[in-house]
Steps between C-alpha positions, in 0.01 A plus 500: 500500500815420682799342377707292649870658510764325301774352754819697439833264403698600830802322355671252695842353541571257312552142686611339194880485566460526878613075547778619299657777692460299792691203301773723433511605832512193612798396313661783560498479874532076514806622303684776704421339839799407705418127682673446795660178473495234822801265492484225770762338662831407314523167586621175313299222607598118428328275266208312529579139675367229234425285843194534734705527830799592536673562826838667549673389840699759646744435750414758791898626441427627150131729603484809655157605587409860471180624621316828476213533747200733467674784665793478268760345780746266305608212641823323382491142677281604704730737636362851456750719295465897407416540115805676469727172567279289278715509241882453703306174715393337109842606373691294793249206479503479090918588538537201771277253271429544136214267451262689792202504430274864616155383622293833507169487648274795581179538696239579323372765651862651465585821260565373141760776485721299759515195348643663151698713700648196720493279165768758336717503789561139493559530116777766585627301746566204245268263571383311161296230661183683669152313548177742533215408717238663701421399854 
């Protein structure tokens, strides 16, 4: 008559405190991880208008446009100026008359890196009053 064999306990590892290892892990990880941080740009912007439309008039004397096109050619005026005398042109126009107003446009198909770079250059060269726009 046969038998049937008994089934040998092979043992096993234990799964029990397996979700908490990984837990642990988890937090420990989440908790030593560096984050990059991503700041935008630093830039004050004016308060809300309480009225639907408003419209500024400028008088042509006190705007300067300045535009970037999409091969990164910077126009003052549309005069076309080296990026190295970005900053000296501003500096005259803001020095001549305090209340200019920068009106920096960009294509839109132009480098993002020129506008921020063009955008700090008018900051150093003391120009408070800068309008942002895209083309």
């Amino acid at each position: 008559m046969l038998r049937p064999r008994k089934k040998r306990d092979m043992g096993g590892i234990p799964t029990s405190s397996m979700s908490d290892v990984a837990f642990l892990l988890l937090i420990f990880f989440l908790s030593t991880t560096k984050f990059d941080m991503k700041y935008g740009l630093g830039l004050v912007l004016p308060a809300p208008s309480t009225e639907e439309t408003v419209k500024v008039r400028l008088k042509e004397d006190n705007l300067t446009r300045v535009m970037i096109d999409r091969e990164g050619r910077i126009a003052v005026n549309d005069d076309i100026v080296p990026f190295e005398e970005v900053r000296d042109k501003i500096r005259s126009l803001v020095k001549d008359n305090p209340d200019m107003v920068i009106s920096l446009k960009t294509d839109r198909q132009s480098n993002y890196n020129n506008m921020i770079i063009v955008l700090d250059q008018l900051r150093l060269a003391g120009a408070e009053k800068i309008n942002l726009s895209t083309n």
